[in-house]
C-alpha positions in Angstrom: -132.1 84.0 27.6 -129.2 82.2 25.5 -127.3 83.8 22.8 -129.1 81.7 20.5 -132.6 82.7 21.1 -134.4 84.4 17.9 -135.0 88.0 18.8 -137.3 88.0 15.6 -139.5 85.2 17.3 -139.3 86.9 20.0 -140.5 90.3 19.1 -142.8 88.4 16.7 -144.3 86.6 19.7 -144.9 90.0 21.9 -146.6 92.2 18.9 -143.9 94.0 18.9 -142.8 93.6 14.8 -144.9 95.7 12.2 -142.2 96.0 9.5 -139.1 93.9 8.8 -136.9 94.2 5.7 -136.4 91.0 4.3 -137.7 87.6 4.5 -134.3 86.1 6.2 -134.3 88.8 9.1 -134.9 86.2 11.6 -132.1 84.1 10.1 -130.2 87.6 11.0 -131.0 88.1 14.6 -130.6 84.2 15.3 -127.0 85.0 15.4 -125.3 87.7 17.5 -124.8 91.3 15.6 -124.9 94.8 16.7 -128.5 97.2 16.6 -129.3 100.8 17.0 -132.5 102.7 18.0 -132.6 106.5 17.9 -134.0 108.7 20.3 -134.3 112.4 19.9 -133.7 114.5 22.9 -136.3 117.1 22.4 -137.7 116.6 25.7 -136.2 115.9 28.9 -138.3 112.9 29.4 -139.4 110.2 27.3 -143.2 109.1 27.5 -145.0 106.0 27.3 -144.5 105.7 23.2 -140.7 105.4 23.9 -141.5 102.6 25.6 -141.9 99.9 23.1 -138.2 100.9 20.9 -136.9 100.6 24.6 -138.1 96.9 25.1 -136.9 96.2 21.8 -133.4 97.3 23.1 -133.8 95.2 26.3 -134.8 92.1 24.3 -131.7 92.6 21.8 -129.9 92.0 24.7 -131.7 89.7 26.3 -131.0 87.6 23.5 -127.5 88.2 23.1 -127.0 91.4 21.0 -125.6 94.2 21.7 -127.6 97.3 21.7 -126.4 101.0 20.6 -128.7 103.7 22.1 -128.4 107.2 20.0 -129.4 110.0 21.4 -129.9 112.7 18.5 -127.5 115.7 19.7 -127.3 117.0 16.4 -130.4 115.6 14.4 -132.7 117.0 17.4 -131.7 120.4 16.2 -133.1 120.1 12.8 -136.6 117.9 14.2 -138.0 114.8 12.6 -141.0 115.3 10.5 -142.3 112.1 10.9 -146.1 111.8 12.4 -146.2 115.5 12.5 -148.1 117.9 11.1 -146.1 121.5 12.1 -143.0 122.1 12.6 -141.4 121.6 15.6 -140.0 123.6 18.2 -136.5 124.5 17.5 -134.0 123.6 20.7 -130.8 125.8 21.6 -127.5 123.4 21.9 -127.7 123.2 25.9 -131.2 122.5 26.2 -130.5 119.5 23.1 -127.1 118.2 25.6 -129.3 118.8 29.0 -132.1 116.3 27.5 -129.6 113.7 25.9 -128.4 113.2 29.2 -132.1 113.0 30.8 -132.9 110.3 28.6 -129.6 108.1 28.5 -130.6 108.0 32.3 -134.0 107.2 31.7 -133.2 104.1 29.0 -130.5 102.8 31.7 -133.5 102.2 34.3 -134.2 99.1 31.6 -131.2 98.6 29.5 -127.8 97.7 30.9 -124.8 100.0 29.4 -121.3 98.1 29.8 -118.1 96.9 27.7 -118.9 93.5 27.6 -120.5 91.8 24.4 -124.2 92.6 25.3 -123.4 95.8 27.1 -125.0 98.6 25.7 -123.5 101.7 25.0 -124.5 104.9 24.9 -123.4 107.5 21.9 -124.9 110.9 20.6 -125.1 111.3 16.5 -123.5 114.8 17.7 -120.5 114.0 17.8 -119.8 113.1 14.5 -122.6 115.2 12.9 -122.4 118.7 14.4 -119.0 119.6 13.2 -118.8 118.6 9.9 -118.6 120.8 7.1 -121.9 120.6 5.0 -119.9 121.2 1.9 -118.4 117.7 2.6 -121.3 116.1 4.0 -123.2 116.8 1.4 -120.2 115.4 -1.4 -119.9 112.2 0.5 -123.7 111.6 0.8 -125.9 113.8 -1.3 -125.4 111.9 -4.7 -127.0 108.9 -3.4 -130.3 110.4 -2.6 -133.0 111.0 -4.9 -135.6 114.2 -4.2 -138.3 112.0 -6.3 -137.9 109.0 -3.7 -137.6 111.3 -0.2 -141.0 112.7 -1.6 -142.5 109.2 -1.5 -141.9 108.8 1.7 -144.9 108.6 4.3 -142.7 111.1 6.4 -142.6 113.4 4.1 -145.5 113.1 2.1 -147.8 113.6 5.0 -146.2 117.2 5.7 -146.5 117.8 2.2 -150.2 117.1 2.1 -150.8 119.2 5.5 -148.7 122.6 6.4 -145.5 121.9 3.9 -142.2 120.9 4.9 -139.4 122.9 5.3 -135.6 122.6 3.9 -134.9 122.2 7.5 -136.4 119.2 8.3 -135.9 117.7 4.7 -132.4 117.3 5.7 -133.3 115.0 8.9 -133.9 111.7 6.7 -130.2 112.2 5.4 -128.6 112.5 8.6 -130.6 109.8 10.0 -129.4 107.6 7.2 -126.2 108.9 7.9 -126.2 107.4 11.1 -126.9 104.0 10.4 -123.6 104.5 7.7 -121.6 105.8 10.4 -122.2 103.2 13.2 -121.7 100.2 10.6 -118.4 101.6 10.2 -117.7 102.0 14.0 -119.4 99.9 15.5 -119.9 96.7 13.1 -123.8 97.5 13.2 -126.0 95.7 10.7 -129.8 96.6 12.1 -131.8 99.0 13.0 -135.0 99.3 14.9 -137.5 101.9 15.8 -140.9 103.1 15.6 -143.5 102.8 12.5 -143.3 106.4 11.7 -139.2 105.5 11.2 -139.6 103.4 8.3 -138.8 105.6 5.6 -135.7 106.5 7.6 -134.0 103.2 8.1 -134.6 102.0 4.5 -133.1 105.2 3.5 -130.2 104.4 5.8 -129.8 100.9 4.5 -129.8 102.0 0.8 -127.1 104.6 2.0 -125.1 101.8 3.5 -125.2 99.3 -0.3 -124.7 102.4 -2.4 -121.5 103.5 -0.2 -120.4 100.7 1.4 -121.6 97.7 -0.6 -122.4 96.7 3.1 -126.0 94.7 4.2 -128.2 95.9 6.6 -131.3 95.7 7.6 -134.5 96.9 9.6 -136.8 96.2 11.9 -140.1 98.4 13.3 -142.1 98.4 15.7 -145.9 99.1 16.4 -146.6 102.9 17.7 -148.3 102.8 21.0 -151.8 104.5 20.9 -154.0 106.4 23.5 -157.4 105.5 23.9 -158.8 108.4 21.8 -156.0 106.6 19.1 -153.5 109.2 19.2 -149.8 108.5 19.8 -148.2 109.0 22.6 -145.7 111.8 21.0 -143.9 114.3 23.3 -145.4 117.1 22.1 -149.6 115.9 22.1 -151.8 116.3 25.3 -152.2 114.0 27.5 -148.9 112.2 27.6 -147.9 109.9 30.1 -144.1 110.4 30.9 -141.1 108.2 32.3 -140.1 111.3 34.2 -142.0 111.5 37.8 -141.6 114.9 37.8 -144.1 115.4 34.9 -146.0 112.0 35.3 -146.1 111.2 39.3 -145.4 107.7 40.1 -148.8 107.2 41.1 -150.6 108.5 38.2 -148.6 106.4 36.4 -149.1 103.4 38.0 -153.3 104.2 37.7 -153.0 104.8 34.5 -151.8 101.4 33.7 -154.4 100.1 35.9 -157.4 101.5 34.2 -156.4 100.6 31.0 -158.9 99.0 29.2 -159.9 95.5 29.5 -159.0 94.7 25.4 -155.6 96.3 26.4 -154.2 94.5 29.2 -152.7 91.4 27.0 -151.0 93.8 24.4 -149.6 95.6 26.9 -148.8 92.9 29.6 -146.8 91.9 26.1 -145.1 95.1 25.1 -144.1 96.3 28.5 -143.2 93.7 30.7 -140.7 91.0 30.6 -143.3 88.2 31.9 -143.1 84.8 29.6 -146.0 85.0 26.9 -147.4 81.5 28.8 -148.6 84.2 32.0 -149.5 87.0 29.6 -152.1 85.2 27.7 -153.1 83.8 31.2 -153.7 87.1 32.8 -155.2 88.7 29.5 -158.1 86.0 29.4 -159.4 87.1 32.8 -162.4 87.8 32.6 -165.4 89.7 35.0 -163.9 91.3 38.1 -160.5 89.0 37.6 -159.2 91.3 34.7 -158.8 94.3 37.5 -156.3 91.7 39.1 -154.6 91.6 35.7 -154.5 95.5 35.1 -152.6 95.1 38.9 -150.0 93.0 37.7 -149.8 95.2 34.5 -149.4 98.7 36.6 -146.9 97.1 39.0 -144.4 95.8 36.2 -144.5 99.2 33.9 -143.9 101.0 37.3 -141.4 98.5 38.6 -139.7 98.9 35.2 -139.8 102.5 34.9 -139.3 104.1 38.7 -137.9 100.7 40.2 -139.0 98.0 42.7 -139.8 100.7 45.6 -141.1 103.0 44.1 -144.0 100.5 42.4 -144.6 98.9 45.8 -145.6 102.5 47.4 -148.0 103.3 44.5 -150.1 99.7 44.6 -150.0 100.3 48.5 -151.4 103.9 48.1 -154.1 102.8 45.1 -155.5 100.5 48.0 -155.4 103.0 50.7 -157.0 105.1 48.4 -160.0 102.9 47.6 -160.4 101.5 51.0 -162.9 102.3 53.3 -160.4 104.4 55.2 -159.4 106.2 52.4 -156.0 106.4 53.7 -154.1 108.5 51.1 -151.1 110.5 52.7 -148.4 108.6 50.5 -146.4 110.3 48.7 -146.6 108.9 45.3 -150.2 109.9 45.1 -150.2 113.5 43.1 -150.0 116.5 45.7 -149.2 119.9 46.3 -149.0 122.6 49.0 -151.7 124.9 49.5 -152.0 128.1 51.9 -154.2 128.6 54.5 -154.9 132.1 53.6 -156.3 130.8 50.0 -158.8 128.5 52.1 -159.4 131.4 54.1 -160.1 134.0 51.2 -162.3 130.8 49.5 -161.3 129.3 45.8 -163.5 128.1 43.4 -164.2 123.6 43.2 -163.5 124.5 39.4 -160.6 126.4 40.2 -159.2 123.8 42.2 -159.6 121.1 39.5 -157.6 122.7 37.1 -154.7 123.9 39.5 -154.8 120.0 40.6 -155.0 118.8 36.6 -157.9 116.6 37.3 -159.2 119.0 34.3 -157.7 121.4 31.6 -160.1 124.1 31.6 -163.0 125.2 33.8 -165.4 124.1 31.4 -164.4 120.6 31.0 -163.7 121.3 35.5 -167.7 122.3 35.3 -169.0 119.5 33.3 -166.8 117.1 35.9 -168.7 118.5 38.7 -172.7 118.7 36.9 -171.9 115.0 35.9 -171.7 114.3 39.7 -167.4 112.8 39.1 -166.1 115.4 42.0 -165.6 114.9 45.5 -163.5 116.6 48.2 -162.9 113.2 50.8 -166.1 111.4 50.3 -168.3 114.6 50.0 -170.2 115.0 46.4 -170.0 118.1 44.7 -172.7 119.0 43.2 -172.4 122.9 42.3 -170.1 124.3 39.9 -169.9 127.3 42.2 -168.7 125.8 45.2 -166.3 128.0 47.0 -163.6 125.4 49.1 -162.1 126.5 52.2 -161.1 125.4 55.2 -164.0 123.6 56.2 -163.4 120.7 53.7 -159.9 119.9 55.8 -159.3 116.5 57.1 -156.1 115.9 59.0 -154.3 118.9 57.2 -155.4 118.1 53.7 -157.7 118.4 50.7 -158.5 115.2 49.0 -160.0 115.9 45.7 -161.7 112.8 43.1 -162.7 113.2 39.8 -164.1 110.5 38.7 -163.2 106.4 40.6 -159.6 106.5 40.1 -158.1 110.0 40.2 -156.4 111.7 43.0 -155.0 115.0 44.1 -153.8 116.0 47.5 -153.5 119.2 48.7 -151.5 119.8 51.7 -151.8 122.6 54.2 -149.1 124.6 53.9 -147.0 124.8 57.2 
């Protein structure tokens, strides 16, 4: 894509705009300039949600810009109260460093880091937040807030409403603002992008930027991803779906992209996958038994995106071993763990065994599985929520256990 091409249009095209700050933004981004999204590192994985500010990155530079990814080394500390309803959980230094570095790794999978004029870079807000001295922090910036207009603010005013916010977390929308100041005078950056929930944040920092600087920037945010229950994908609610294999496997990930549901495919085809908009709108008007070849597509380019080219290609080749006839599911992307033979000996529990293999949280919700007739082990129904498993149900060293069409979990025989 040329330097020329409108990353507003662009975005604008995809779904992928729900706020801008001024009617001439996509004058703006038709012309090269410099753009920062925040990521806070209080995980050591980002999930699905991240996703979209991620894109956003990828098309900035797709289209010529160059894109500033911040991890928040210092403002993770304190915790953004935006879309929350409690406080979060407060992170020592090392685990704050160990996850910045987690996730820089993670955003490089889509976004390339260099020196050259659309080469991202990489920078933490800790290192020119964590050592100042609040005294003079607060000279330099504190005048130009006003309490009355924070309190406005959906971010705020939604804590307020629920469990209260503390003095902690007030500060976060000040050194967020803070940051926008600081890269405009490093870096020559003018916008900044991020989720819905941010919105409060980056007009803050733009109105930190005028009243200081007598600079003009501007923002630009994007649409929160939501499950199908219409919660967010946030790092702290159930159910997330991670970038990190090690919480999400590869293969879960690809099937959860592939049972999406129908109405989903095209707004996701859009947000998560650099395919032109021509072939999205194509593959989104399947219809009948032609949308599962959609939702294929779909799963392969978030996983291709995400874990690479190899590691997409094992998963759509163990989804169909897994719904052959031959039921063929020894790959390893497909969710497993060792088991020992003295436990199938001694006997555990179907329900047991369901939540050990996360197929469900609680041996209620495991019992209700198996009385709605959703369980298998191989091809075998499980009817009875008593059903003791042992070493009986092997096949060719393993358990195979299904809940449900599309979800898997292997248990290997422990050598």
């Amino acid at each position: 894509m040329s330097v020329t091409a409108d990353l507003f249009q662009v975005l604008n095209e995809r779904g992928m705009v729900a706020q801008s700050t001024d009617e001439a933004i996509s004058e703006r981004l038709a012309k090269p300039c410099v753009g920062y999204i925040g990521f806070d590192p209080t995980a050591d994985s980002l999930h699905v949600g991240s996703l979209v500010p991620i894109m956003g990155l990828a098309w900035m530079q797709r289209c010529g810009h160059r894109p500033l990814v911040v991890v928040g080394g210092a403002t993770a500390l304190i915790g953004d109260p935006s879309g929350k309803s409690e406080m979060r959980k407060m992170l020592s230094r090392d685990d704050v460093a160990a996850n910045a570095a987690a996730i820089g790794d993670q955003i490089g999978r889509v976004v390339r880091f260099g020196d050259d004029a659309t080469g991202a870079a990489l920078l933490n807000n800790a290192d020119w937040l964590a050592d100042r001295s609040w005294i003079d922090f607060l000279r330099e910036v504190g005048p130009h807030f006003s309490v009355n207009r924070m309190l406005t603010m959906d971010s705020v005013k939604g804590r307020m409403e629920a469990s209260g916010i503390s003095f902690l977390e007030f500060n976060y929308m000040v050194m967020q603002a803070y940051d926008f100041l600081h890269l405009q005078r490093s870096h020559g950056c003018t916008l900044q992008m991020g989720g819905q929930d941010q919105w409060g944040n980056i007009v803050m920092g733009i109105e930190l930027g005028r009243r200081i600087a007598e600079v003009s920037l501007a923002g630009l945010t994007m649409p929160l991803v939501t499950k199908a229950d219409g919660g967010k994908f946030g790092k702290s609610e159930a159910g997330n779906i991670w970038l990190s294999a090690d919480r999400t496997p590869v293969y879960q990930f690809y099937q959860f992209w592939r049972n999406v549901a129908d109405a989903d495919v095209g707004r996701f085809l859009s947000f998560f996958t650099f395919l032109e908009m021509d072939q999205v709108n194509q593959l989104a008007s399947a219809e009948g038994r032609a949308i599962n070849e959609s939702k294929e597509v779909l799963a392969f380019e978030i996983t291709k995106l995400v874990h690479g080219e190899a590691a997409a290609q094992q998963a759509q080749a163990d989804a169909q071993k897994a719904f052959s006839a031959s039921a063929d599911v020894t790959g390893d992307s497909i969710p497993h763990a060792a088991i020992a033979a003295s436990e199938l000996e001694a006997g555990i529990g179907i329900l047991a065994l369901l939540v050990r293999a996360e197929l469900a949280k609680s041996n209620s919700e495991a019992r209700r599985l198996v009385q709605g007739g959703g369980v298998r082990i191989h091809d075998a129904r499980i009817d009875d929520p008593t059903h003791t498993v042992t070493t009986a149900a092997l096949q060719d060293g393993y358990l195979l256990l299904r809940a449900g069409k599309k979800r898997l979990y292997r248990f290997d025989l422990e050598a």
